[in-house]
C-alpha positions in Angstrom: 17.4 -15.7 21.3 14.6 -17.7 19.8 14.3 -21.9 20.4 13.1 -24.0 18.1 11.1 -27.1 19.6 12.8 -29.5 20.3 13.4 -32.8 17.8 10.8 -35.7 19.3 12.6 -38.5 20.9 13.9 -41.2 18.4 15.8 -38.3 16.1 14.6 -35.5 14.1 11.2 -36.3 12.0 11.5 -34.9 8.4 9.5 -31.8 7.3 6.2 -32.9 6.1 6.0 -32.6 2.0 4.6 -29.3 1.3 6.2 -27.9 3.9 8.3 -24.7 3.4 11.2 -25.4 5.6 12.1 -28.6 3.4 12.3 -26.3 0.8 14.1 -23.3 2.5 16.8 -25.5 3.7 18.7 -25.6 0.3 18.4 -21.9 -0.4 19.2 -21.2 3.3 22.5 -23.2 3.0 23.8 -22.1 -0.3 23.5 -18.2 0.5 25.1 -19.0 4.1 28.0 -20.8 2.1 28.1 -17.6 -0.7 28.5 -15.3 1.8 30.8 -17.0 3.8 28.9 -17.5 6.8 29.6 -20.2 9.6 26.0 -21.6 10.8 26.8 -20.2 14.4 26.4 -16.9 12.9 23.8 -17.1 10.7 22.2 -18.1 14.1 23.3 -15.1 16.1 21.6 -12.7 13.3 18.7 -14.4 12.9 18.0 -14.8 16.8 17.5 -19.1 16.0 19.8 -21.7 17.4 22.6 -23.0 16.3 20.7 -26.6 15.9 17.9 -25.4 14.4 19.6 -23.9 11.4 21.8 -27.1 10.8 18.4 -29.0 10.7 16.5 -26.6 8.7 19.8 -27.0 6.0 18.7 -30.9 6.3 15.5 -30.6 5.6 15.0 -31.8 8.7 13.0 -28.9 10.4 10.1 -26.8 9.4 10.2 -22.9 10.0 7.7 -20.3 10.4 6.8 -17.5 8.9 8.5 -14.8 11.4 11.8 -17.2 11.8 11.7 -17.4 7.7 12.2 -13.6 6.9 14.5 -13.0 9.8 16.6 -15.6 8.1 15.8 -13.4 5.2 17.3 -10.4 6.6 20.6 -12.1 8.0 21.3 -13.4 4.7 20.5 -10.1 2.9 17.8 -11.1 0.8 14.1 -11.9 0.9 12.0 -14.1 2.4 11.4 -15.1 -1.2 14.4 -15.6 -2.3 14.5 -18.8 0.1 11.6 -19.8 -1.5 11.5 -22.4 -5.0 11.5 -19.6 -8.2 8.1 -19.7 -9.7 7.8 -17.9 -13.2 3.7 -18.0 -13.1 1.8 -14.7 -13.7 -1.5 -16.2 -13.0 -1.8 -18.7 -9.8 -5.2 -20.4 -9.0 -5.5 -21.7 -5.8 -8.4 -24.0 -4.9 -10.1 -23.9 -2.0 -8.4 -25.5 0.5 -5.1 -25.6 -1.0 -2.0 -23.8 -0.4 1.0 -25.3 1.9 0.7 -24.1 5.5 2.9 -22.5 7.3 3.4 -21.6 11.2 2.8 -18.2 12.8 5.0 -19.3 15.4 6.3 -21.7 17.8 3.9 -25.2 19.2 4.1 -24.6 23.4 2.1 -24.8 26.3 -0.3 -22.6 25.1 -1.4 -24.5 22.3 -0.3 -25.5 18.5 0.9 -22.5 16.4 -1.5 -20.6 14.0 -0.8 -22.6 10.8 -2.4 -20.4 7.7 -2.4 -21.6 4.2 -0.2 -19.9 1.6 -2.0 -18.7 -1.1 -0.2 -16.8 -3.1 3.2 -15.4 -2.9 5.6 -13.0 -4.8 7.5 -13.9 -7.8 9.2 -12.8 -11.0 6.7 -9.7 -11.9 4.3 -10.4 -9.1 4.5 -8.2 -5.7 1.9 -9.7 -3.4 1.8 -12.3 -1.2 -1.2 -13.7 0.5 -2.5 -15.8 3.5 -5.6 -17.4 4.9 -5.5 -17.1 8.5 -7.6 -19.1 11.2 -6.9 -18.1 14.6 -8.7 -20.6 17.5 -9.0 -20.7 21.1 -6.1 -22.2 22.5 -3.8 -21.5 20.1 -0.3 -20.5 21.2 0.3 -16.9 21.3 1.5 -15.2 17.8 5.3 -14.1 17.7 5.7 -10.8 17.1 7.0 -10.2 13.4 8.2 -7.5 10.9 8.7 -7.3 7.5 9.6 -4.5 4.5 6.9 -3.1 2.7 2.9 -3.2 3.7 0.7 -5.1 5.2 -3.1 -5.4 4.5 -5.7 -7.2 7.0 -8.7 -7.8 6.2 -11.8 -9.9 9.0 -13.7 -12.6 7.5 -14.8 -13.5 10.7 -14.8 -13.3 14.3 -12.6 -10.6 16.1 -8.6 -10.1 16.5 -6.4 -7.1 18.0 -3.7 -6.4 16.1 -1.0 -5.4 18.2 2.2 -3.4 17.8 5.4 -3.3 19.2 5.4 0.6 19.6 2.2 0.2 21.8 -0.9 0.6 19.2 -3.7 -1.3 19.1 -6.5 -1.9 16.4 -9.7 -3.9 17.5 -10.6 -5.5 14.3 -14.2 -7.3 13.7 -16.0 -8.9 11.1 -15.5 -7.0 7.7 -13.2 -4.8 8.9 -9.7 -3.7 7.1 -6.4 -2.6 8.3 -3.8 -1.6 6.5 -0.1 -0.8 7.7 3.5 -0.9 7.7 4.8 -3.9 7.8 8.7 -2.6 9.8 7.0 -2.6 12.3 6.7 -5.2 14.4 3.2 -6.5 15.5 1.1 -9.6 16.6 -2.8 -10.6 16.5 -4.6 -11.5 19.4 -7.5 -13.5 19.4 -10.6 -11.5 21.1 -13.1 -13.5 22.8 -14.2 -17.4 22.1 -15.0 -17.2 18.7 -12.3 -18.5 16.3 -11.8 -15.7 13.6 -10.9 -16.0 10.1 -8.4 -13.6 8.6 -7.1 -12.7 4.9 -3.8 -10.8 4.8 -1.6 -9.7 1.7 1.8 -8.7 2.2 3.5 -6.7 -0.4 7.4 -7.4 -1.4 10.1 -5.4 -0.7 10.4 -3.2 -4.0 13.7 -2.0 -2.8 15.8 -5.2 -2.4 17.8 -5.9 -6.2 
């Protein structure tokens, strides 16, 4: 089962605005409550503690990406669905902007990867995209799965993509890889160059 960090001394420290956990909280707790779900459960499905999920429902926790559509999936919707409804056909997104979001857990290793959100699905739009920096010293990517496809694409620097079945794709500048997202699968940094990476994920098609 996954931790969450633990709250800093002094009591739980709000989500930063922007970030998605403050916003996934609501949404988390009102599909829990619909389907009838204690929050020690929702926690056994989703591989989170107990804690965790009772602060995210506060709004006092942020999440990542991985931890955000495995709460997807024990809920039975997706990762979308926790997120505020946007009716927008066309998004423009400056540079720089975008809310970030964590690949993962902060540890010893190093902060989490924290790319920017620049796009993401909505009423009559299927993609979702991110803008990915990946330095030495980061902490190590969790491993994470989603329906439908996955498209990679190296702006810079060099990454591994890594899969849970046992493949691995060296990927360098200009390069593209593009996949299934069920399966699971991580990126490794290569070398001492940080790398810059574009992904677009594509919605699952077949949820309702």
């Amino acid at each position: 089962m996954e931790h969450e960090p633990r709250p800093p001394a002094g009591g739980v420290q709000p989500a930063p605005e922007g970030d998605p956990g403050a916003l996934v909280g609501a949404a988390v707790r009102a599909r829990r409550s619909a389907a009838g779900l204690s929050v020690a459960e929702l926690a056994r499905r989703a591989g989170v503690s107990g804690p965790f999920v009772s602060q995210l429902e506060g709004g006092r926790s942020s999440v990542s990406i991985p931890v955000l559509y495995r709460l997807a999936a024990a809920l039975g919707c997706t990762a979308n669905d926790l997120l505020p409804p946007s009716g927008e056909r066309r998004r423009l997104t400056r540079a720089g902007g975008g809310p970030r979001l964590r690949a993962g857990a902060d540890g010893p290793a190093g902060p989490a990867q924290r790319p920017r959100l620049l796009t993401r699905t909505g009423e009559g739009v299927l993609l979702e995209g991110y803008h990915y920096v990946l330095r030495p010293g980061d902490a190590e990517q969790e491993w994470f799965a989603q329906p439908g496809e996955v498209f990679v694409h190296v702006l810079a620097g060099r990454i591994t993509v890594e899969f849970a079945d046992g493949g691995r794709t060296d990927l360098g500048p200009g390069d593209s890889l593009h996949h299934e997202g069920a399966l699971a699968h991580r990126w490794l940094l290569r070398g001492e160059v940080p790398a810059e990476v574009l992904v677009v994920l594509t919605a699952d098609v077949t949820h309702p």
